[in-house]
ZAZATOR-216889 format. One record per residue (C-alpha): x, y, z. Coordinates in steps of 0.1 Angstrom, whole numbers, padded with zeros to 4 digits, always signed. Each point is the difference from the previous one (the first is absolute). Layout:
BEGIN
XYZ...
//
This chain:
BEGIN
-0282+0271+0373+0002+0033-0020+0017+0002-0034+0036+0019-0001+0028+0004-0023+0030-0021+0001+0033+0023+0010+0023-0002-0032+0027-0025+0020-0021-0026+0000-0019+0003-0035+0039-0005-0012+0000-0032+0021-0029-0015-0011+0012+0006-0040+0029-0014+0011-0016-0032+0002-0012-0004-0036+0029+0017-0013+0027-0015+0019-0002-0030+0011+0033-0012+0003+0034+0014-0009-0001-0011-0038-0032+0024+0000+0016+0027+0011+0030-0004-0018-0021-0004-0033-0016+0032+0004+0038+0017+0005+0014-0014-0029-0031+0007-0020+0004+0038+0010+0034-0003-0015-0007-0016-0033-0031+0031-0002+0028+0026+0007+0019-0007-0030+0029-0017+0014+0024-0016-0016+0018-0021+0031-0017-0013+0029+0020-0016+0029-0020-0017+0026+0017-0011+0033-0018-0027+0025+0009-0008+0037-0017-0032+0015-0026-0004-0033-0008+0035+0000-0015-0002+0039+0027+0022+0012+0011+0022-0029-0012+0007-0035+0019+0024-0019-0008+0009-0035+0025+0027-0020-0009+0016-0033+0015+0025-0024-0037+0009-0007-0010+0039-0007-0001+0000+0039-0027+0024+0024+0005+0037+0011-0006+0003+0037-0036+0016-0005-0010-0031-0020+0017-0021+0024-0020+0010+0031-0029-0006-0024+0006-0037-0008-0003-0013+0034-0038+0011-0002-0022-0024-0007-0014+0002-0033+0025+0028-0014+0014-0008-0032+0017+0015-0030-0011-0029-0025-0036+0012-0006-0004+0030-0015-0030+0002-0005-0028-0023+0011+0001-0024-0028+0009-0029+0022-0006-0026-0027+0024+0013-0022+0031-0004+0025+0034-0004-0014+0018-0007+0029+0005-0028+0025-0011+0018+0032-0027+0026-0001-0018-0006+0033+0021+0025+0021-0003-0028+0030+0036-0015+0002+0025+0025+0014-0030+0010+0031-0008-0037+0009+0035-0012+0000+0009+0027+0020-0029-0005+0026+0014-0033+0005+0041+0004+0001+0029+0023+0006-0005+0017-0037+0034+0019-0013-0005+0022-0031+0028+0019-0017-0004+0015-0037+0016+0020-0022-0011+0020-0035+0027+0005-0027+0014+0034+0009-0014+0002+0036+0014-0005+0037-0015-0034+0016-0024-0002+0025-0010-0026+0029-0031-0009+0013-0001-0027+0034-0036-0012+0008+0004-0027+0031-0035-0017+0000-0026+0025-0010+0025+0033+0020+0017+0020-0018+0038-0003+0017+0023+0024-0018+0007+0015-0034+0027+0025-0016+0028-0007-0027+0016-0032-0011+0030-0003-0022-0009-0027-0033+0001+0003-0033-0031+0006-0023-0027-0024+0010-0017-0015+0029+0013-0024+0026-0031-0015+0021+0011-0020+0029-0030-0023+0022+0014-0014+0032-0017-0023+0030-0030-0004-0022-0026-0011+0021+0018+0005+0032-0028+0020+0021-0027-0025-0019+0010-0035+0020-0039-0010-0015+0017+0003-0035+0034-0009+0006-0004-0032+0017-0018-0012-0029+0030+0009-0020+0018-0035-0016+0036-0006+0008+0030+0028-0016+0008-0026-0029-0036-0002-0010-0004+0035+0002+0029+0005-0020-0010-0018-0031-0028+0013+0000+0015+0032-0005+0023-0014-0024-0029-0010-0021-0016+0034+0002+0034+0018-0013+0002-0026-0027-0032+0006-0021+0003+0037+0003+0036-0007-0017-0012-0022-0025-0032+0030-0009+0026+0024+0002+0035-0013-0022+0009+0035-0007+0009+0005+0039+0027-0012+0016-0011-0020+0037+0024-0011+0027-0011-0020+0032+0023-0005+0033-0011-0019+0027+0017+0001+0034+0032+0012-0020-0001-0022-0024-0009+0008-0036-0026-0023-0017-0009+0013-0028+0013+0021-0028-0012+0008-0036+0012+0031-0024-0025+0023-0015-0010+0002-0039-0006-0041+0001-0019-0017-0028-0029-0017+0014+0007-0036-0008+0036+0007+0018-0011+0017+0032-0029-0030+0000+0025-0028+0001+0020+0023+0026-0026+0000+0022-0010-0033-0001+0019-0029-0014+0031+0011-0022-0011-0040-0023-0028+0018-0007+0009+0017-0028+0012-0026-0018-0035-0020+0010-0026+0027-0007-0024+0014-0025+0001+0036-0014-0043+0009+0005-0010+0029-0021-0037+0009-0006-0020+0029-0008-0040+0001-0004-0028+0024+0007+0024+0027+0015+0015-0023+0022+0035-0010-0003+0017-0033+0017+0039-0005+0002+0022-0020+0023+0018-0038-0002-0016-0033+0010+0020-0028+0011-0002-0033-0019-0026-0023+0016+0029-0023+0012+0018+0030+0013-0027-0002+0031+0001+0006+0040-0018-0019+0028-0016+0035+0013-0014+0028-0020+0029+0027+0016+0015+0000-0036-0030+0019-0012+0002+0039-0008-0029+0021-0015+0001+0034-0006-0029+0025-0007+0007+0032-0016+0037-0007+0015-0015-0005+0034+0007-0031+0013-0031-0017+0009-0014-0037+0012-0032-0001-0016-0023-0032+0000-0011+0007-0034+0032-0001-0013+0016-0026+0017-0030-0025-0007+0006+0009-0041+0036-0008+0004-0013-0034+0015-0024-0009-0033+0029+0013-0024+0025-0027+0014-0032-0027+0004+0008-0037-0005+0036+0012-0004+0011-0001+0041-0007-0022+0025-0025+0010+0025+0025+0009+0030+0021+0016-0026+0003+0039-0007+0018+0021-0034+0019+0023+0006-0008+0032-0014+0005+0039-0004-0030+0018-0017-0013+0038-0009-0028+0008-0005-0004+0041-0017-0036+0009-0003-0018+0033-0002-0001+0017+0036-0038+0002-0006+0001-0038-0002+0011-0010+0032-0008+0009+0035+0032-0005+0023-0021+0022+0031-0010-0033+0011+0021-0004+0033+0021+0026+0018+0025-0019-0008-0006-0001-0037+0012-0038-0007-0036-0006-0014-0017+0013-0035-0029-0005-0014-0006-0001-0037-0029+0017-0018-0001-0031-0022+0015-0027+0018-0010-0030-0025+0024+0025-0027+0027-0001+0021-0003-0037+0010-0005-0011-0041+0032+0024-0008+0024-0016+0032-0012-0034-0011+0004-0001-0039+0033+0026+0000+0018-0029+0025-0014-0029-0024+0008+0014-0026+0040+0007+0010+0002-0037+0013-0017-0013-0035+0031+0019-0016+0026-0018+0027-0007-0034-0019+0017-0031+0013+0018+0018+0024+0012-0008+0033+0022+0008+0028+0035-0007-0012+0018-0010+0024-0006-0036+0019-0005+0007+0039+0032+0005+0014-0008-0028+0032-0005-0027-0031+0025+0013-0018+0027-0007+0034-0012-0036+0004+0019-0008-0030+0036-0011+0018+0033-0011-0010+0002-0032+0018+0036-0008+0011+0018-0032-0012-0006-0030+0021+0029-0012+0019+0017-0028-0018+0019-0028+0022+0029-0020-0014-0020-0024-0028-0029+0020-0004+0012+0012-0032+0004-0029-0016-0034-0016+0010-0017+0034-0015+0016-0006-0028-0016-0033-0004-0032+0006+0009+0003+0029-0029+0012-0025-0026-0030-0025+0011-0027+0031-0015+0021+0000-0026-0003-0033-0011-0035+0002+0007+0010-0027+0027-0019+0000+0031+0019+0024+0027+0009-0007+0034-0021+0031+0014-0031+0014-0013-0014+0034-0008-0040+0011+0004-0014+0005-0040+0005+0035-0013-0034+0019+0003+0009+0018-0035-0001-0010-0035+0012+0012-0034-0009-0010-0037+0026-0010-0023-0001+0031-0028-0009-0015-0033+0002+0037-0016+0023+0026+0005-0014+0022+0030-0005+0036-0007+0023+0028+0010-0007+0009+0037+0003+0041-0009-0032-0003-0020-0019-0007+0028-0005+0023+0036-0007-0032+0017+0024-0023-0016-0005-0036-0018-0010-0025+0024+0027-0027+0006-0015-0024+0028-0025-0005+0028+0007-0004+0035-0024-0020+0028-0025-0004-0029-0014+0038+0014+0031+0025-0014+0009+0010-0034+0040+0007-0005+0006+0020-0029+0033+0017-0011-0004+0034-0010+0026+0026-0012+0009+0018+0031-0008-0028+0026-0021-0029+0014-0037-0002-0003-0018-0022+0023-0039+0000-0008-0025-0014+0030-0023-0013-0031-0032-0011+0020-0001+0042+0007+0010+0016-0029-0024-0026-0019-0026+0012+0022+0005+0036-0006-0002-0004-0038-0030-0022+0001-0017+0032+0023+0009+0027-0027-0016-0024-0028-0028-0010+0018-0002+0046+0006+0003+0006-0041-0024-0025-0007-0026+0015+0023+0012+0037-0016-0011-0015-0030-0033-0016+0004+0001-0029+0022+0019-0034+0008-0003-0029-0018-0012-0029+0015+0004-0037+0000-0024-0023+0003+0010-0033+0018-0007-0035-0012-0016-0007+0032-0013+0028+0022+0013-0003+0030-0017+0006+0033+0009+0020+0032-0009-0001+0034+0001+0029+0023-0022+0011+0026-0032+0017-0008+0005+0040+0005+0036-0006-0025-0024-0016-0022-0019+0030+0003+0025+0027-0010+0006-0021-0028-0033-0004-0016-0009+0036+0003+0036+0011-0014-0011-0025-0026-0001+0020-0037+0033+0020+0012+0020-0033+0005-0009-0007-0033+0016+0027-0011+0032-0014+0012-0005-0027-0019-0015-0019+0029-0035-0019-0002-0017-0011+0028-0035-0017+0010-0011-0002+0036-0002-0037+0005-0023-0009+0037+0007+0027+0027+0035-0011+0007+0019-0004-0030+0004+0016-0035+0008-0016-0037+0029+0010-0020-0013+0001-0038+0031+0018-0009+0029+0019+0008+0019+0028-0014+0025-0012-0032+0031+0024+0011-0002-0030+0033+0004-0027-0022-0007-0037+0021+0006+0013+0034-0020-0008+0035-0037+0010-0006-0012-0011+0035+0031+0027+0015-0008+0030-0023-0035-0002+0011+0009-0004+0037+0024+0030+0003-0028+0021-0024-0023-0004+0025+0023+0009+0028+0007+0028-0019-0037+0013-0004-0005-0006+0036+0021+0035+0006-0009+0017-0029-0028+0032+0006-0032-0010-0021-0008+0031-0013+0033-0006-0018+0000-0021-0037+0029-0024-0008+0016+0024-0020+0008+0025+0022+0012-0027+0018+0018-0012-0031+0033-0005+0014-0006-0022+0029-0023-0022-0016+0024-0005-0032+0031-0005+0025-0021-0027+0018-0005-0016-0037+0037+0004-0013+0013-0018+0030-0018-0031-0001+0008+0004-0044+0036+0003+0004+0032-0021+0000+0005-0015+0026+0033-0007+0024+0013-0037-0010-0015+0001-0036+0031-0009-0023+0004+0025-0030+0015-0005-0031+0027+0026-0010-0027+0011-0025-0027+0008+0023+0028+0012+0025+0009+0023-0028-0036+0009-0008-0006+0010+0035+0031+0022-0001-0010+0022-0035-0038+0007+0013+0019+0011+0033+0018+0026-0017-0030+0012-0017-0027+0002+0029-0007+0028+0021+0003-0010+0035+0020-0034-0003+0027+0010+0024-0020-0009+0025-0026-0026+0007-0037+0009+0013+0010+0002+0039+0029+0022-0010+0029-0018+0007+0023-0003-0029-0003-0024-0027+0038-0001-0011+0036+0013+0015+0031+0006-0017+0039-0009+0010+0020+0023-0018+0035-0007-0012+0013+0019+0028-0017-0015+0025+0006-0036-0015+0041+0008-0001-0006+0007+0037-0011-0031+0009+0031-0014-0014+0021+0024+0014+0010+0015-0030-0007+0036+0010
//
């Protein structure tokens, strides 16, 4: 079969399928046109999740009808100059869009200069249908309908309109939140579903976007090194989401969903989320253009880094370093399910006589007499106060005034109730100990009375004895003892008398998924999690009000403490308000 050239039609259809794939693609490269047109409002309208209209309007600097005609060619562009393509600016520069969507759909393009008449183009699949003048105001109006509709291959593999739609939704969002000097409006099937006003600070069109507690639940990040610059807000570690939808990166304000990124936001919140939970985030990224190459993919959502392990150590250390500065803190607010199972319960129903008998039975507790009902033992217990407690203002997290099922600190702060889960916050303190004392040299160990001994099947044994002289580091010092079992000599100091024969168990589970080429310490989190939980307080250990107290003021001072080494939140606060609500009060 001889060689020939493809007829232009079909070269169009072919780019279409990398560069439009569904109708968030295509509406992506529309609004990206706007944003590269200078405009200051873009309107996008949707019918049936973009599959049967997409209609983007912008008060951009708009197209004479000479360049108009151009820009449904395929590679014709006004955003390269020259041929400097690695110093791009803008968002599109490829010169593929307009031609590949309109290979592929009914194509409607009106546009307008400041001071000129407007002009329409209609391209029906690949034909040119009709042109001549069009009354709008400066700008460009792009409208896409029955996407897809003479492609059944591509169509039918189209999800259903709701799917479609958010995916569209999603698209308009990050280009919103790159861009909070423009104004962006969404309708959908009539309906308008999203709305945000230009000249936006970044933390507010974030939280606009996304979730509006964020802002009261986030981080400010703000780094700069090596001619790189990183901005944005990270959500507190309890502020979290089962799926990783809640994550937005952006490149040179390009919205991208990089690997590398996304697996540095991953080790910045390490040992601070569960495993099936997600931060939510919103960073940017500014680096030299010369830096990055984002002509990886026609449809530019991946960039490659000339130094990739720069960017990674910058991503990493600029979020730990805004979450170190966030303290003890936690979401506020206790969830709002929880927070409705506390009831009013309505007044029994009291027949003639009961009255009297409660009555009774009342004066029977008080004359320490035994009653005629009985009630289960209070799970909860308070010290009498032998000094005069301290003033509750002086303190973020309140003076500790009881424990409840031998597993929650209650203390009394200024502005509310503070209930502390103290097995996890314990836990979290004990971690960022045990991670100073390995900053500083080492862990101290302990050496037991009686070395104890460990049985575990031989390849666990294994990992252990050849991870041997880092252990000990951590302030852990083993011997292999037979081919199945290990001796405990000592353990680290920071653990205090806890179970030996666990630590070592859930070590060497640990190792079992841990890369060899990797030491301990760049694995310094897990393994010093796995030792602070098996150090720490545990649920149904009674406190004193002391140590209660104790474990309250190192709290306050820890990085981190607002949440425990899985992420989930080591305390929760009542507030007044919500307290007088209970009652009714308000």
């Amino acid at each position: 079969m001889s060689i020939r050239r493809l007829p232009s039609h079909l070269v169009n259809r072919i780019a279409a399928g990398e560069v439009v794939e569904r109708p968030a693609s295509a509406l992506k490269e529309l609004v990206e046109n706007a944003i590269d047109a200078g405009a200051r409002r873009i309107a996008v309208r949707l019918a049936a999740g973009g599959t049967d209209l997409i209609e983007v309007n912008d008060d951009g600097c708009g197209m004479a009808p000479a360049d108009m005609a151009l820009a449904l060619e395929r590679h014709a562009t006004s955003k390269l100059p020259d041929e400097s393509i690695e110093s791009v600016a803008t968002l599109g520069f490829r010169g593929e869009a307009l031609p590949s969507i309109a290979s592929v759909a009914r194509l409607t393009l009106e546009s307008r200069v400041a001071g000129g008449d407007g002009w329409m183009r209609v391209v029906d699949n690949g034909v040119v249908e009709a042109e001549g003048p069009a009354a709008l105001p400066p700008g460009t109006r792009v409208r896409v309908e029955q996407l897809f509709a003479r492609v059944p291959a591509r169509r039918k593999f189209l999800r259903s309109p709701r799917a479609e739609y958010a995916a569209c939704l999603d698209v308009v969002k990050r280009l919103a939140m790159a861009r909070p000097e423009i104004a962006f409006s969404v309708e959908h099937d009539g309906r308008r579903v999203l709305g945000v006003q230009a000249d936006d600070d970044r933390p507010a069109r974030v939280a606009a976007l996304t979730d509006r507690d964020l802002a009261d639940n986030s981080v400010a990040v703000d780094l700069e090194r090596d001619g790189l610059r990183l901005g944005g807000v990270a959500g507190l570690p309890t502020f979290n989401r089962g799926v990783a939808d809640h994550q937005y990166l952006f490149v040179n304000g390009r919205p991208v969903k990089d690997r590398l990124l996304i697996g540095a936001i991953r080790g910045a919140y390490a040992e601070m989320l569960a495993r099936d939970r997600h931060p939510v985030v919103a960073l940017f990224l500014d680096v030299p253009p010369d830096a990055v190459d984002v002509n990886v993919h026609p449809a530019k959502t991946e960039v490659r880094f000339r130094d990739p392990a720069l960017v990674r150590g910058m991503i990493v250390s600029g979020l730990r370093r805004a979450l170190d500065a966030a303290g003890h803190r936690v979401v506020q607010r206790p969830d709002a399910g929880a927070l409705g199972n506390w009831q009013v319960e309505p007044a029994p129903d009291l027949h003639p006589g009961d009255s009297q008998d409660l009555v009774q039975q009342a004066n029977g507790f008080l004359h320490d007499r035994r009653p005629a009902f009985f009630a289960p033992p209070p799970m909860a217990r308070a010290e009498p106060a032998h000094a005069a407690a301290p003033e509750t203002r002086d303190y973020p997290l309140g003076v500790a005034r009881g424990q409840v099922a031998r597993t929650y600190i209650v203390a009394e702060a200024g502005d509310g109730l503070v209930i502390v889960d103290q097995h996890a916050a314990h836990e979290r303190l004990v971690l960022e100990r045990m991670r100073r004392a390995i900053a500083d040299g080492g862990v101290a160990s302990q050496a037991l009375l009686l070395p104890e001994v460990v049985e575990l099947d031989e390849p666990a044994c294994d990992r252990l004895e050849a991870r041997g002289a880092e252990l000990a580091e951590f302030g852990l010092d083993l011997e292999r003892f037979g081919p199945r079992a290990m001796l405990v000599r000592a353990t680290p100091a920071l653990l205090g008398a806890g179970d030996a024969r666990g630590l070592v168990a859930d070590l060497a589970d640990e190792l079992a998924a841990f890369d060899e080429a990797l030491s301990l310490k760049e694995r310094l989190d897990h393994v010093a999690a796995t030792m602070a939980c098996h150090g720490s307080v545990r649920a149904g250990r009674i406190l004193s009000v002391a140590e209660m107290n104790a474990l309250l003021r190192e709290m306050e001072v820890t990085p981190h403490s607002g949440q425990c080494n899985h992420g989930r939140p080591t305390w929760v606060k009542l507030a007044h308000g919500d307290i007088e609500k209970l009652f009714g009060r308000r």
